[in-house]
C-alpha positions in Angstrom: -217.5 68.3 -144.3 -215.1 71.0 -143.2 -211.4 70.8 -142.9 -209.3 72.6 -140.1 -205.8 72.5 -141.1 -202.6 74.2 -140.3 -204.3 76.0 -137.5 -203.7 77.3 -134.3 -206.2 76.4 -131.8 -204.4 76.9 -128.9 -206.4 78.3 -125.7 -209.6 77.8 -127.8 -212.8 77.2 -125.9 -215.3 74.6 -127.4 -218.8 74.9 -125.4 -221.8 72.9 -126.1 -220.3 71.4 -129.5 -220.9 68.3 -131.6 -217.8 67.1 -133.2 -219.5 63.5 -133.6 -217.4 61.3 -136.3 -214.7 64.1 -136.4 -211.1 62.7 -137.3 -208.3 64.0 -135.8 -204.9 63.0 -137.5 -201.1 65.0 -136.1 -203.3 66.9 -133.5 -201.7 68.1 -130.0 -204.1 68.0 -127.1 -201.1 68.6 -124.8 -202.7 70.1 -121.7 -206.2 70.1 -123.0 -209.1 69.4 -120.6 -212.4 67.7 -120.9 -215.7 68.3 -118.9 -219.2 67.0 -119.4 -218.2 65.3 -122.5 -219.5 61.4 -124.4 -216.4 59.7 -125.2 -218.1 56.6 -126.2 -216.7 54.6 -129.3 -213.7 56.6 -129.4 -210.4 55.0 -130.6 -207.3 56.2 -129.7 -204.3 55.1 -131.3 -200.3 55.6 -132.1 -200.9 58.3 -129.5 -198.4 60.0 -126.7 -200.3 59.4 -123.4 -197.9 60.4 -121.0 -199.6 61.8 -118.0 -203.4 61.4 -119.2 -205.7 60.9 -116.3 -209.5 59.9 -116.3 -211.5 60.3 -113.8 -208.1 60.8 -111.8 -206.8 57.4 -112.7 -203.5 57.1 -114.8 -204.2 55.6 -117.8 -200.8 55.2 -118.9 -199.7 53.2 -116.0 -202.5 50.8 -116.5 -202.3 50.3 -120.0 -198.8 49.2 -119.5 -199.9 47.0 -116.5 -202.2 45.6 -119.1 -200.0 44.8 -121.5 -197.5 43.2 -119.4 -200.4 40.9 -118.1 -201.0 40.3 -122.0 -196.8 39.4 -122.4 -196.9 42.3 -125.0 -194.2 45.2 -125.6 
């Protein structure tokens, strides 16, 4: 397995790569875009969602629509 760490990735450019099963721990996405890509089975957690859209769709606004259905914090 290879490790990235410490690095500055900013205004990379990943085309046509498989990062299957890749962890990513104290990474900033801020800004970053996705095309084209399989999300499926992804977990997301502890994570800063402020702004994130899908498909147009704020996601942070219904997750905490969601959890105030639930009765949760």
């Amino acid at each position: 397995m290879d490790r990235f760490e410490n690095r500055n990735m900013a205004d990379a450019v990943f085309d046509d790569v498989n990062l299957g099963n890749a962890r990513f721990h104290n990474v900033n996405l801020a800004g970053a875009s996705f095309d084209d890509v399989n999300l499926s089975g992804v977990a997301i957690t502890n994570a800063n969602i402020k702004g994130l859209t899908i498909f147009g769709y704020d996601v942070a606004g219904w997750i905490r629509e969601q959890l105030e259905k639930d009765g949760c914090h």
